[in-house]
PyMOL Python script that loads the backbone (N, CA, C, O; Angstrom):
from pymol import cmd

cmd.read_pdbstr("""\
ATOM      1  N   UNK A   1     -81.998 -13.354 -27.642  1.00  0.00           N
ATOM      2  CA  UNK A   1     -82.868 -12.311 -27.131  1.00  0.00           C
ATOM      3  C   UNK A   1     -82.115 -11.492 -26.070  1.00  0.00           C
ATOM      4  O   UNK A   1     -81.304 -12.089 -25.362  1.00  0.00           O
ATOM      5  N   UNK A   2     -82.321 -10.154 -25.900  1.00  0.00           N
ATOM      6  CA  UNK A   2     -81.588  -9.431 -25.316  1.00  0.00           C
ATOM      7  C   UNK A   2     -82.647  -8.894 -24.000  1.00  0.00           C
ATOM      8  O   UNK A   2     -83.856  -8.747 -24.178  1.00  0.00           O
ATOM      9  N   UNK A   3     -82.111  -8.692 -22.958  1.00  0.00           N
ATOM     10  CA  UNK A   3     -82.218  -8.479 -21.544  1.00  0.00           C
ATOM     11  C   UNK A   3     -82.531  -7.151 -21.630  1.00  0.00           C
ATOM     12  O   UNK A   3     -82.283  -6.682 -22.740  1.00  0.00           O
ATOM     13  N   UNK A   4     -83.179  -6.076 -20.516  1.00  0.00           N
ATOM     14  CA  UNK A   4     -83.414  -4.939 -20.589  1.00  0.00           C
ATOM     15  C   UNK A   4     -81.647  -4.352 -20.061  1.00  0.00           C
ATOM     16  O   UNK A   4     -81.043  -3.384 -20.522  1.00  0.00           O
ATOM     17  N   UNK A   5     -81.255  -5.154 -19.165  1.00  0.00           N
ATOM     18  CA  UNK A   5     -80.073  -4.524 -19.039  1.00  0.00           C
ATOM     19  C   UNK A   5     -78.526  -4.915 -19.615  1.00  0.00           C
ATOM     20  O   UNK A   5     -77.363  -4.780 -19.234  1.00  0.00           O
ATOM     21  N   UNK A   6     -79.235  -5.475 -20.750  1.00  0.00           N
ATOM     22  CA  UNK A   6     -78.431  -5.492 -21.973  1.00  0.00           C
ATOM     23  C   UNK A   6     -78.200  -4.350 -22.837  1.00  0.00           C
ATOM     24  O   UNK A   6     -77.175  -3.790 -23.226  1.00  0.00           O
ATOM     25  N   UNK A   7     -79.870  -4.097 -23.095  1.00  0.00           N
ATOM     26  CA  UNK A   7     -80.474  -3.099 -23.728  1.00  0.00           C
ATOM     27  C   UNK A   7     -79.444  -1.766 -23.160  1.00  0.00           C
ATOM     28  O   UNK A   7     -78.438  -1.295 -23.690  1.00  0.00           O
ATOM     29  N   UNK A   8     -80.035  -1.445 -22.069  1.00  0.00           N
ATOM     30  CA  UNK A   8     -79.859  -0.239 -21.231  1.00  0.00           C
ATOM     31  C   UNK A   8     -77.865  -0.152 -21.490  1.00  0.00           C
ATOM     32  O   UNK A   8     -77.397   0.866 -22.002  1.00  0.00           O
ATOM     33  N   UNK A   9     -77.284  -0.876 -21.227  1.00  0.00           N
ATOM     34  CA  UNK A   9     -75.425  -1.034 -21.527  1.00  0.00           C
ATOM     35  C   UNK A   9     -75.618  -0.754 -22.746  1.00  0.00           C
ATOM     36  O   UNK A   9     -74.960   0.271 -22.930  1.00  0.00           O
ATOM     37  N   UNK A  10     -76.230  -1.102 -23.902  1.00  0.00           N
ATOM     38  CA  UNK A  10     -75.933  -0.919 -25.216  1.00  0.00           C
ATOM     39  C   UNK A  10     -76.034   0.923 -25.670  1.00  0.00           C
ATOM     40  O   UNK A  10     -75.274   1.677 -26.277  1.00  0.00           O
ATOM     41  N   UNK A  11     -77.279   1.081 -25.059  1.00  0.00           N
ATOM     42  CA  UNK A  11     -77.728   2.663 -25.217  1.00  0.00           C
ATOM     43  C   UNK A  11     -76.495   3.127 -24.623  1.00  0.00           C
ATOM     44  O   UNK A  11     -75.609   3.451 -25.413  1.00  0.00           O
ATOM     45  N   UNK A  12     -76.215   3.243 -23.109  1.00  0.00           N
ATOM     46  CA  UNK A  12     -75.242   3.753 -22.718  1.00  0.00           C
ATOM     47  C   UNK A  12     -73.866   3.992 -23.511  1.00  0.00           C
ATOM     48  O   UNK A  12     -73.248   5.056 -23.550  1.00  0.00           O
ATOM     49  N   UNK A  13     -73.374   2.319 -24.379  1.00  0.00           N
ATOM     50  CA  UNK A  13     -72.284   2.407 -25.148  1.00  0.00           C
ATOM     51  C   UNK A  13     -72.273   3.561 -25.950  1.00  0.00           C
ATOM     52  O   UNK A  13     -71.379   4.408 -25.980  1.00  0.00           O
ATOM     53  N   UNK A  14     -73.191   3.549 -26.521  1.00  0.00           N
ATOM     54  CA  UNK A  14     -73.218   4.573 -27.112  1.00  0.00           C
ATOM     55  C   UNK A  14     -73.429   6.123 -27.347  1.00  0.00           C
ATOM     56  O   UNK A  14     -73.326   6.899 -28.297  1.00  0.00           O
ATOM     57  N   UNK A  15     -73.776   6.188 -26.015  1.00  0.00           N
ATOM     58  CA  UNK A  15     -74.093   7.696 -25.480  1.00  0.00           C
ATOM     59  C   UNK A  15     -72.406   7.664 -25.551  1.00  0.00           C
ATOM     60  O   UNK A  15     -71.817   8.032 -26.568  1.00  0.00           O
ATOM     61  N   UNK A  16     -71.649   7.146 -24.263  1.00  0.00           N
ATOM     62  CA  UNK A  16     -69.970   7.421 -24.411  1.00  0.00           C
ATOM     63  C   UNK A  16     -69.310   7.116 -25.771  1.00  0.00           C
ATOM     64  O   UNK A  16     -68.156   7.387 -26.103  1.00  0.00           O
ATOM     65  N   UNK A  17     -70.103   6.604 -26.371  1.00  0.00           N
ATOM     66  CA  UNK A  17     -68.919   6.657 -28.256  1.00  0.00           C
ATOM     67  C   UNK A  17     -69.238   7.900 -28.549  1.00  0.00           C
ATOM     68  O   UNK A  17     -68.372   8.354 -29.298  1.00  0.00           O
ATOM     69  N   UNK A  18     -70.266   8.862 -28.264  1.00  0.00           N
ATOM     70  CA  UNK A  18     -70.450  10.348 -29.158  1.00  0.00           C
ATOM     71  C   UNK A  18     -70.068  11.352 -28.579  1.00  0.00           C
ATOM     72  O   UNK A  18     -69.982  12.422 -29.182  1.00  0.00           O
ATOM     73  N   UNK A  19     -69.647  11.182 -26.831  1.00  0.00           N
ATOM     74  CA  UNK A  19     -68.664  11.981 -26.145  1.00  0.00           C
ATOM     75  C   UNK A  19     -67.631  12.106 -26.076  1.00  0.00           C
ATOM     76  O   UNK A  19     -67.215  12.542 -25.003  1.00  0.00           O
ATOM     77  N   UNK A  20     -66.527  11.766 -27.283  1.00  0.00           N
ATOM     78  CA  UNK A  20     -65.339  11.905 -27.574  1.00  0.00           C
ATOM     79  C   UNK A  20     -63.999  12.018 -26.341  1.00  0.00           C
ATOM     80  O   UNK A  20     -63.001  11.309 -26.214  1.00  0.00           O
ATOM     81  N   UNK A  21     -64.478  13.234 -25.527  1.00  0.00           N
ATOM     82  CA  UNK A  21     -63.997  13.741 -24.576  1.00  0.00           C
ATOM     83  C   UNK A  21     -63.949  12.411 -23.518  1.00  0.00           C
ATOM     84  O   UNK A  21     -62.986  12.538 -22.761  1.00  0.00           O
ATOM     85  N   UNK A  22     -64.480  11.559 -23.339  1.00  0.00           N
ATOM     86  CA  UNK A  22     -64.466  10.623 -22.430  1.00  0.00           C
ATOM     87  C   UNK A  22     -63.271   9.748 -22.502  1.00  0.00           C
ATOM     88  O   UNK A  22     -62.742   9.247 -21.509  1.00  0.00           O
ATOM     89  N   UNK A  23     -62.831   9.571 -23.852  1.00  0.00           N
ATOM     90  CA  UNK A  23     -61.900   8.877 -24.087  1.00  0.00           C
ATOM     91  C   UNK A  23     -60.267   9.778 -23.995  1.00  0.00           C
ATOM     92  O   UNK A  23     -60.195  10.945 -24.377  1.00  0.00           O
ATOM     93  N   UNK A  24     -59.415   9.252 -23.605  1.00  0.00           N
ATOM     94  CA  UNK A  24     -58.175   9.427 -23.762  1.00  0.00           C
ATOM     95  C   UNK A  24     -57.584   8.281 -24.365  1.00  0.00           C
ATOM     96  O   UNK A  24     -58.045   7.283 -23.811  1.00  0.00           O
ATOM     97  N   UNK A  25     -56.710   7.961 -25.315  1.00  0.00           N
ATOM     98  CA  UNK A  25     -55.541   6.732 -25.471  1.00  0.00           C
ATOM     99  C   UNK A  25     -54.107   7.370 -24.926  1.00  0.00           C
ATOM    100  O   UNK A  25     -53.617   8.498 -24.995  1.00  0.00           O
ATOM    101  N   UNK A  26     -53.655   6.069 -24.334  1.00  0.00           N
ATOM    102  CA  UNK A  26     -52.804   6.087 -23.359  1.00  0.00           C
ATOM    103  C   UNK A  26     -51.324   5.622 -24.310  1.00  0.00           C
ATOM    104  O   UNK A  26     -50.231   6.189 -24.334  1.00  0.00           O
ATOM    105  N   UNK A  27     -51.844   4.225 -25.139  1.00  0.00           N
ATOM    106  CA  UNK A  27     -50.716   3.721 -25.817  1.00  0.00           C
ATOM    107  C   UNK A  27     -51.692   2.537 -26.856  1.00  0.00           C
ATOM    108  O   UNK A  27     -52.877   2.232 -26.721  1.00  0.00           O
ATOM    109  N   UNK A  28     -51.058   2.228 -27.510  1.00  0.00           N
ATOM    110  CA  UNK A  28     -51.163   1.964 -28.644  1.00  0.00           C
ATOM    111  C   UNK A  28     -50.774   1.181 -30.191  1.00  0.00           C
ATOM    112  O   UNK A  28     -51.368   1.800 -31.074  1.00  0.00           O
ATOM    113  N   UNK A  29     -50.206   0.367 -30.599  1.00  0.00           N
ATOM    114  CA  UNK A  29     -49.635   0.003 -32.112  1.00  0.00           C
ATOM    115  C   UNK A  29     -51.064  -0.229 -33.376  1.00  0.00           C
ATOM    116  O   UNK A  29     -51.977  -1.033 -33.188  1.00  0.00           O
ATOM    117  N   UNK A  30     -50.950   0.650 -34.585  1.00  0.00           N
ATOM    118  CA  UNK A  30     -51.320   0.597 -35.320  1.00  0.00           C
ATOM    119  C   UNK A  30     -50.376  -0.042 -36.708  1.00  0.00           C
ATOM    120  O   UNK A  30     -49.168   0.132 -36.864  1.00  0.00           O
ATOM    121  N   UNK A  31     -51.214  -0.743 -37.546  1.00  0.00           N
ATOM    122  CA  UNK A  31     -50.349  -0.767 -38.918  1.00  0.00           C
ATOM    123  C   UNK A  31     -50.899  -0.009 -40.040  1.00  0.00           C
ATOM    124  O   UNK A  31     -51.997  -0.146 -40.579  1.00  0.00           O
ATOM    125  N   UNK A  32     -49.929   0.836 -40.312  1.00  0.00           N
ATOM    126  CA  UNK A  32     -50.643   1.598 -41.705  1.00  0.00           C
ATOM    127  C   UNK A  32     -49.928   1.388 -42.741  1.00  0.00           C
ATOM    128  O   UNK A  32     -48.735   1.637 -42.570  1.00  0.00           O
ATOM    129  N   UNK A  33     -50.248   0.987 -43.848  1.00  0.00           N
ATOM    130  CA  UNK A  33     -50.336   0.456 -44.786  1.00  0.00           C
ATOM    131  C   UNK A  33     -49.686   2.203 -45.512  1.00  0.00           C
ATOM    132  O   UNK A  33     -50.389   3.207 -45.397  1.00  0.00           O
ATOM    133  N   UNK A  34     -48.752   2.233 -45.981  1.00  0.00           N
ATOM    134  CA  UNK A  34     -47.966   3.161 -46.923  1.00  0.00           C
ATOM    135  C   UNK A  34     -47.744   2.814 -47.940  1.00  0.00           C
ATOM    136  O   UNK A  34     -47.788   1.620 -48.236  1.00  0.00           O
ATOM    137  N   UNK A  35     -47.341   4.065 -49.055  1.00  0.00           N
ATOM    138  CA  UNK A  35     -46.960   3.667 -50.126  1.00  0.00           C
ATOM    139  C   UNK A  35     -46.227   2.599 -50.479  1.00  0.00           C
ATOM    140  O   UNK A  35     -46.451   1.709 -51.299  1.00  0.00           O
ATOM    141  N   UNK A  36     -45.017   2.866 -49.512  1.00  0.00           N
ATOM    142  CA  UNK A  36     -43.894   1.535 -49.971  1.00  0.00           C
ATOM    143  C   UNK A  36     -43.953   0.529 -49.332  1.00  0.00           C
ATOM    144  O   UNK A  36     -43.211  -0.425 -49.562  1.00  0.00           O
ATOM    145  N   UNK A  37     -44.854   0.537 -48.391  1.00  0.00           N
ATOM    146  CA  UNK A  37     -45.029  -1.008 -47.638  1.00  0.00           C
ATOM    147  C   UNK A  37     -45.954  -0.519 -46.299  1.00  0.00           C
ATOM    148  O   UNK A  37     -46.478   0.540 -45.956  1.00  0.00           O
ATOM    149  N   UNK A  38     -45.888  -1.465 -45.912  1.00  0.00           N
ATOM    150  CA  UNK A  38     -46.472  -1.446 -44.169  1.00  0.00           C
ATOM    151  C   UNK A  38     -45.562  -1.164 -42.947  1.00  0.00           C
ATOM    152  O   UNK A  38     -44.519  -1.795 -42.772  1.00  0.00           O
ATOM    153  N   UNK A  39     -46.077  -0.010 -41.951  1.00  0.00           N
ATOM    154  CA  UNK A  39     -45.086  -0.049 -40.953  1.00  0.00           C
ATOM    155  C   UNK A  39     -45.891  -0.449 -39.836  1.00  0.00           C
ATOM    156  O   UNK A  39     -46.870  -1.194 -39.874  1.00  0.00           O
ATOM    157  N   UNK A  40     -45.296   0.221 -38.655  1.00  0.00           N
ATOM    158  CA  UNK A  40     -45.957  -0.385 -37.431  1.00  0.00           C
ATOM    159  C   UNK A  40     -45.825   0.857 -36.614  1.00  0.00           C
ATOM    160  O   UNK A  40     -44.721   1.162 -36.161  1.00  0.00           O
ATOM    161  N   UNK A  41     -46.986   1.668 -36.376  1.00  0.00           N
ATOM    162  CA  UNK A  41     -46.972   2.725 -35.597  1.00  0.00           C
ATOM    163  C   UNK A  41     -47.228   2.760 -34.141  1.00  0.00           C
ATOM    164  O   UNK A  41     -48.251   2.084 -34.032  1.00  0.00           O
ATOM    165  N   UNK A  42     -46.831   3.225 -32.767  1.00  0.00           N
ATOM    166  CA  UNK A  42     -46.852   3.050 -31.926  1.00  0.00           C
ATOM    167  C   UNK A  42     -46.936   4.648 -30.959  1.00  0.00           C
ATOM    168  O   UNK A  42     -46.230   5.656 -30.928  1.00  0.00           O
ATOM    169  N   UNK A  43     -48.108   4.232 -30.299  1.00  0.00           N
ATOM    170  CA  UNK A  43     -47.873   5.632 -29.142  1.00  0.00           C
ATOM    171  C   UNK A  43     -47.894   4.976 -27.983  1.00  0.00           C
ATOM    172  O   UNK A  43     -48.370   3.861 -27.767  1.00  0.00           O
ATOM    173  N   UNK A  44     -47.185   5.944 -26.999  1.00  0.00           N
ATOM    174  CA  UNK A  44     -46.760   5.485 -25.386  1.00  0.00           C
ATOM    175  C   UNK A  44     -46.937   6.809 -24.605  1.00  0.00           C
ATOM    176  O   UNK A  44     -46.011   7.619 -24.563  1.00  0.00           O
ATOM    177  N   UNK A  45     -48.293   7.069 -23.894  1.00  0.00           N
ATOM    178  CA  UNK A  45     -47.926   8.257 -23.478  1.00  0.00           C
ATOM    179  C   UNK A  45     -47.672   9.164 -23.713  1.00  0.00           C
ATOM    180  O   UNK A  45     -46.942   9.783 -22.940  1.00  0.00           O
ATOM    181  N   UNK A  46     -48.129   9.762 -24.915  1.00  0.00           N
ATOM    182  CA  UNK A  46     -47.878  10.941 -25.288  1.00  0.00           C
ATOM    183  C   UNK A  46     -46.055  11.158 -26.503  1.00  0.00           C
ATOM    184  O   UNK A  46     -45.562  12.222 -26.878  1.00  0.00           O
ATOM    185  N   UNK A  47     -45.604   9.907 -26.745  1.00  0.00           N
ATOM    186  CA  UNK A  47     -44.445   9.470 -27.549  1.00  0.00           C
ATOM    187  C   UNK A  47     -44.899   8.571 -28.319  1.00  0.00           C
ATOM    188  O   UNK A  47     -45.522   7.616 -27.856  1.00  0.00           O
ATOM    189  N   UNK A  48     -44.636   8.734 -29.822  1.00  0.00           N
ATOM    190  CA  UNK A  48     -44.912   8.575 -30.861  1.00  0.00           C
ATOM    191  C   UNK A  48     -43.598   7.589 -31.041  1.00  0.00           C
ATOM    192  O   UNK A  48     -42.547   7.827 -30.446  1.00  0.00           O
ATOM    193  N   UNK A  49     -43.769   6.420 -31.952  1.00  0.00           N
ATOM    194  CA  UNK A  49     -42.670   5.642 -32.290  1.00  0.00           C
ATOM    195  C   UNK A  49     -43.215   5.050 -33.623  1.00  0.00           C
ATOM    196  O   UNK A  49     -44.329   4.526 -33.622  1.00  0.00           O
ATOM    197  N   UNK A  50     -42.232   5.133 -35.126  1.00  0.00           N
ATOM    198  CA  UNK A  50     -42.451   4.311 -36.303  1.00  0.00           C
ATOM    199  C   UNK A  50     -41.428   3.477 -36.785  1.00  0.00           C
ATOM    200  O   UNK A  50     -40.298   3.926 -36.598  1.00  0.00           O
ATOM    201  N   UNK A  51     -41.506   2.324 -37.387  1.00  0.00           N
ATOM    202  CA  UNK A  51     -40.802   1.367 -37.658  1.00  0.00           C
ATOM    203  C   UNK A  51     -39.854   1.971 -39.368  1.00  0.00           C
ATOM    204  O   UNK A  51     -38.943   1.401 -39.970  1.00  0.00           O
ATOM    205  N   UNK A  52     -40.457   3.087 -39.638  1.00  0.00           N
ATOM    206  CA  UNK A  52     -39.930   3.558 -40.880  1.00  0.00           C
ATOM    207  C   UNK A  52     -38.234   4.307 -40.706  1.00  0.00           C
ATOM    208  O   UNK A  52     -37.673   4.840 -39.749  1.00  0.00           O
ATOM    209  N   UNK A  53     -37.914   4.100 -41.776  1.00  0.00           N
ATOM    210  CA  UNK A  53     -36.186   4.481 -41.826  1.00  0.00           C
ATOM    211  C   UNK A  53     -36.411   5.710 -41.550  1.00  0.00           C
ATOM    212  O   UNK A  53     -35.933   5.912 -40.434  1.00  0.00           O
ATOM    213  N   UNK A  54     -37.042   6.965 -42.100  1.00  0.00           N
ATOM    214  CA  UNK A  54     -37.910   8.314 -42.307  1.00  0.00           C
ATOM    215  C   UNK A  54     -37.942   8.462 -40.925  1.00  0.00           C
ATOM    216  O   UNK A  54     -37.390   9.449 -40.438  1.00  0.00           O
ATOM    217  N   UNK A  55     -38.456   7.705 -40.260  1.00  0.00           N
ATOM    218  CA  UNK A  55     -38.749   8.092 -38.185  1.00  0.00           C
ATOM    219  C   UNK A  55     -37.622   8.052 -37.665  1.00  0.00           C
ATOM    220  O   UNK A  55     -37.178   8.822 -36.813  1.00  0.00           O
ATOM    221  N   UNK A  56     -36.928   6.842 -38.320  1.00  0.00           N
ATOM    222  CA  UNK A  56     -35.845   7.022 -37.532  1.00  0.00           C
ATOM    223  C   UNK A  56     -34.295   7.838 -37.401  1.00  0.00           C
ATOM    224  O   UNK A  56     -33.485   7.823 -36.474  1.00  0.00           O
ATOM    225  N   UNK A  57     -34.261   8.491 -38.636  1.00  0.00           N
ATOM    226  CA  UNK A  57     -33.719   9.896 -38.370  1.00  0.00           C
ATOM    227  C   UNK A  57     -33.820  10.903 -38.173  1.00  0.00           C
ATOM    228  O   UNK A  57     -32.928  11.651 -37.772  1.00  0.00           O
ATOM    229  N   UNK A  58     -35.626  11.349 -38.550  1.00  0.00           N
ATOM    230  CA  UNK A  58     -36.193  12.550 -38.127  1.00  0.00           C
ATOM    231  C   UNK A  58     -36.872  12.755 -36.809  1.00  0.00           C
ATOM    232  O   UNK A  58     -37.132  13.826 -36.261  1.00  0.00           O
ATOM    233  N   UNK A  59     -37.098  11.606 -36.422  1.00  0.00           N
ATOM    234  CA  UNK A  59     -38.357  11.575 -34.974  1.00  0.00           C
ATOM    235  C   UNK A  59     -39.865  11.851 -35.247  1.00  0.00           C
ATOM    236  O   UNK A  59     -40.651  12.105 -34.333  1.00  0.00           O
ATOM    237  N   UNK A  60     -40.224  11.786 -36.564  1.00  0.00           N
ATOM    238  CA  UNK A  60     -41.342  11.799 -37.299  1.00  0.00           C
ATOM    239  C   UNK A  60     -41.333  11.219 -38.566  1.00  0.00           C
ATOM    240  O   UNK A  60     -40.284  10.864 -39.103  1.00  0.00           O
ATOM    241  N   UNK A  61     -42.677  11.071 -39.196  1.00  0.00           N
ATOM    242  CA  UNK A  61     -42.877  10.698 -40.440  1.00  0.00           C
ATOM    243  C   UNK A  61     -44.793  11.016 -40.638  1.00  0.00           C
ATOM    244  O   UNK A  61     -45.650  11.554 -39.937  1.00  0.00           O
ATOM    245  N   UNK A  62     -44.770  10.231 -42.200  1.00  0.00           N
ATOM    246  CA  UNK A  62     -46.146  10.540 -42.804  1.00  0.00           C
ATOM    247  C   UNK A  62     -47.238   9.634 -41.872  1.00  0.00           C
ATOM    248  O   UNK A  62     -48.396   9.981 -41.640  1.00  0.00           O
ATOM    249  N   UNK A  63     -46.583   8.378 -41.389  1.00  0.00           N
ATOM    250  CA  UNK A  63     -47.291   7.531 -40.766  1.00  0.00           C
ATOM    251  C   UNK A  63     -47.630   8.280 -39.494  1.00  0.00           C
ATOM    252  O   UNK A  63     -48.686   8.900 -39.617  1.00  0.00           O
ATOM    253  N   UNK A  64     -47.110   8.397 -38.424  1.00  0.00           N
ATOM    254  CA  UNK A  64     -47.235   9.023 -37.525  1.00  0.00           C
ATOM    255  C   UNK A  64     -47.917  10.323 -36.935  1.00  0.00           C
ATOM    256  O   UNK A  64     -48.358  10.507 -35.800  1.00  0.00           O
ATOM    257  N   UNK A  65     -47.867  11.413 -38.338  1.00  0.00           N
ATOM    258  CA  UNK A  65     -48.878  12.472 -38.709  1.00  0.00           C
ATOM    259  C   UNK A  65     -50.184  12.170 -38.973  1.00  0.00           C
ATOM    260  O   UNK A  65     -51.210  12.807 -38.736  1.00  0.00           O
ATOM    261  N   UNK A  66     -49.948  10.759 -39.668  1.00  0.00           N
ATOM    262  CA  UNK A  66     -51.822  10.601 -39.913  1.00  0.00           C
ATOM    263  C   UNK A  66     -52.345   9.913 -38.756  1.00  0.00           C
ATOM    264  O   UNK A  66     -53.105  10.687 -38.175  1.00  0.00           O
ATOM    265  N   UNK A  67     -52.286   9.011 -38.279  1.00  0.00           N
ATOM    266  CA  UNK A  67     -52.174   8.487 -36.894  1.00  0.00           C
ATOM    267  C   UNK A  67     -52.812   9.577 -35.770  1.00  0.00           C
ATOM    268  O   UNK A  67     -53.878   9.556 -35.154  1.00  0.00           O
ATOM    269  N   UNK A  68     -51.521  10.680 -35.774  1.00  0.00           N
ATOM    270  CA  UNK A  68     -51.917  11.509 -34.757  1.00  0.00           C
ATOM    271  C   UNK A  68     -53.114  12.775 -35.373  1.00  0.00           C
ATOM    272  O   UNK A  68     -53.676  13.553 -34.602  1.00  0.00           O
ATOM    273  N   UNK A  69     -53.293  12.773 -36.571  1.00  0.00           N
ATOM    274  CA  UNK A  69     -54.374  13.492 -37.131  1.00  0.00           C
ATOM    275  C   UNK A  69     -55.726  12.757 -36.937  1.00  0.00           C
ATOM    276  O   UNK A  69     -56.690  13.450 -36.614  1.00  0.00           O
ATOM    277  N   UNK A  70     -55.886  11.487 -37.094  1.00  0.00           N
ATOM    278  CA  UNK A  70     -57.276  10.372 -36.802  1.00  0.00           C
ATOM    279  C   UNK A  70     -57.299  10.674 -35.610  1.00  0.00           C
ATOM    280  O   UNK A  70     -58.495  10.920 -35.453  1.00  0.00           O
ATOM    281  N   UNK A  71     -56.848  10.822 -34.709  1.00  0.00           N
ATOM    282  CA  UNK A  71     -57.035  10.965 -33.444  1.00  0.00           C
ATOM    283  C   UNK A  71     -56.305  11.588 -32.692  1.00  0.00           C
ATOM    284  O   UNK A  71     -55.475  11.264 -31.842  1.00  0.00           O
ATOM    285  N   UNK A  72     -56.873  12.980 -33.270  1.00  0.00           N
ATOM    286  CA  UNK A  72     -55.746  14.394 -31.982  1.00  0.00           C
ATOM    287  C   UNK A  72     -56.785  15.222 -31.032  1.00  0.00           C
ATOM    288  O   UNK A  72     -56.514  16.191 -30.322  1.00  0.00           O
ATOM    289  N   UNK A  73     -57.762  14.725 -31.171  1.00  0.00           N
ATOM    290  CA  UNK A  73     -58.845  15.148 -29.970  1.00  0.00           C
ATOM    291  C   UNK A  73     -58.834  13.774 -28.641  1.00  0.00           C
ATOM    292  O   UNK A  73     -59.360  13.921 -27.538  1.00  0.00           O
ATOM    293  N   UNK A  74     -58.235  12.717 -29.018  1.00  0.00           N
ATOM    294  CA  UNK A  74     -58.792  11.709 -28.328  1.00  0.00           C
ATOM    295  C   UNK A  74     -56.962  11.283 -27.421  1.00  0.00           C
ATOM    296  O   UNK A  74     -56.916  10.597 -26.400  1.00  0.00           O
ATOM    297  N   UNK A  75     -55.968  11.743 -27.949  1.00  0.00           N
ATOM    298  CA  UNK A  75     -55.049  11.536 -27.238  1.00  0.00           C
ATOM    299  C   UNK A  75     -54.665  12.350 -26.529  1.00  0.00           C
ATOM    300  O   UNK A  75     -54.846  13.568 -26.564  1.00  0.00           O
ATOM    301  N   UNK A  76     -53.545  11.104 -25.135  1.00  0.00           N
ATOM    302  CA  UNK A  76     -54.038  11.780 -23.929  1.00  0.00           C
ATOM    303  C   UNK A  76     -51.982  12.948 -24.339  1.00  0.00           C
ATOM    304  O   UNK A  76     -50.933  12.718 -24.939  1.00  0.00           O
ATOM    305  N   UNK A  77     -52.574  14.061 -23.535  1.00  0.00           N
ATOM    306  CA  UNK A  77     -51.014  14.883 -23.293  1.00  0.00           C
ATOM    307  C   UNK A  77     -49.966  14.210 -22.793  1.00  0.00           C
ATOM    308  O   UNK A  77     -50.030  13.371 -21.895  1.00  0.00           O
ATOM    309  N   UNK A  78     -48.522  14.742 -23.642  1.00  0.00           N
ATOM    310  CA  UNK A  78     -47.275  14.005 -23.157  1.00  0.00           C
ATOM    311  C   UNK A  78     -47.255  14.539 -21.459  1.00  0.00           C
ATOM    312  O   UNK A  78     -47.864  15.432 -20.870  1.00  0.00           O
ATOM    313  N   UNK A  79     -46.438  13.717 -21.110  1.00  0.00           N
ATOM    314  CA  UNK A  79     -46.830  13.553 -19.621  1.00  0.00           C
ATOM    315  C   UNK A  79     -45.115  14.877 -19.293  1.00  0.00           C
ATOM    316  O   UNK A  79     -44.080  14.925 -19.958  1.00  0.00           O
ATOM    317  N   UNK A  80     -45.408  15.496 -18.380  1.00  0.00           N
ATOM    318  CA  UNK A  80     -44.699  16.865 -18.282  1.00  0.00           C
ATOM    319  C   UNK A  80     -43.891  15.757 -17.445  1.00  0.00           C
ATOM    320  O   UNK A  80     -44.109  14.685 -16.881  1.00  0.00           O
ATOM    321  N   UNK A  81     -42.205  17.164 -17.841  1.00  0.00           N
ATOM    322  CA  UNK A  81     -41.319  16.289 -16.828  1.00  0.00           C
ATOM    323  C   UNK A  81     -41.332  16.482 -15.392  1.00  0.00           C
ATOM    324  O   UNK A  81     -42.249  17.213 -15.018  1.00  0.00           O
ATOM    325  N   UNK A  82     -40.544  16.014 -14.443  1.00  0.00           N
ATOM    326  CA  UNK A  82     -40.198  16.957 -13.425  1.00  0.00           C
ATOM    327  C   UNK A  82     -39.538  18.227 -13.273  1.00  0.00           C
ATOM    328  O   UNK A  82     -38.680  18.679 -14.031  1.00  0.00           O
ATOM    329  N   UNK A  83     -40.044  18.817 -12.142  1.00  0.00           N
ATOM    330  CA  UNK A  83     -39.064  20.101 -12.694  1.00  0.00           C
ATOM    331  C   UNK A  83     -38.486  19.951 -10.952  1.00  0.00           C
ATOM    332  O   UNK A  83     -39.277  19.843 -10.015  1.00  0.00           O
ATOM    333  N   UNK A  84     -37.011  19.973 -10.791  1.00  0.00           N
ATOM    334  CA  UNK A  84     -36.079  20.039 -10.135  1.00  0.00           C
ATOM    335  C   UNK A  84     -36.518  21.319  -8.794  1.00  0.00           C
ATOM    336  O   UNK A  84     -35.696  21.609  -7.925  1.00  0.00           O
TER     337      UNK A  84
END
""", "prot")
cmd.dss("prot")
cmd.show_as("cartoon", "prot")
cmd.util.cbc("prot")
cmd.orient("prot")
């Protein structure tokens, strides 16, 4: 049996799951399942990292595009450098 201020946290959860904007991701590993196998996708801050041969000469791939397409409203900006 659930508590009123069980209740009341649950409503809330869910008011912030439909405000999108509330969320930022910071970092991250996903596995997505590709044609030719499974890789291991990773964000850090605004840097993208894939375990695929494809990432690792281009600095991108298919994994990494879809990744950042599921969720390009919800990640947070690469973090600016210093400027001298």
């Amino acid at each position: 049996m659930m508590d009123s201020s069980h209740i009341g946290k649950r409503e809330k959860a869910r008011r912030y799951a439909q405000e999108r904007d509330r969320f930022k991701f910071l970092n991250f590993q996903v596995a997505v399942r590709g044609d030719n196998g499974d890789y291991l996708v990773t964000y850090d801050h605004g840097k993208w990292y894939c375990n695929s041969e494809y990432f690792q000469k281009h600095g991108y791939d298919s994994h990494t595009m879809a990744v950042e397409e599921l969720l390009s409203d919800m990640l947070a900006k690469p973090e600016a450098e210093p400027q001298p």
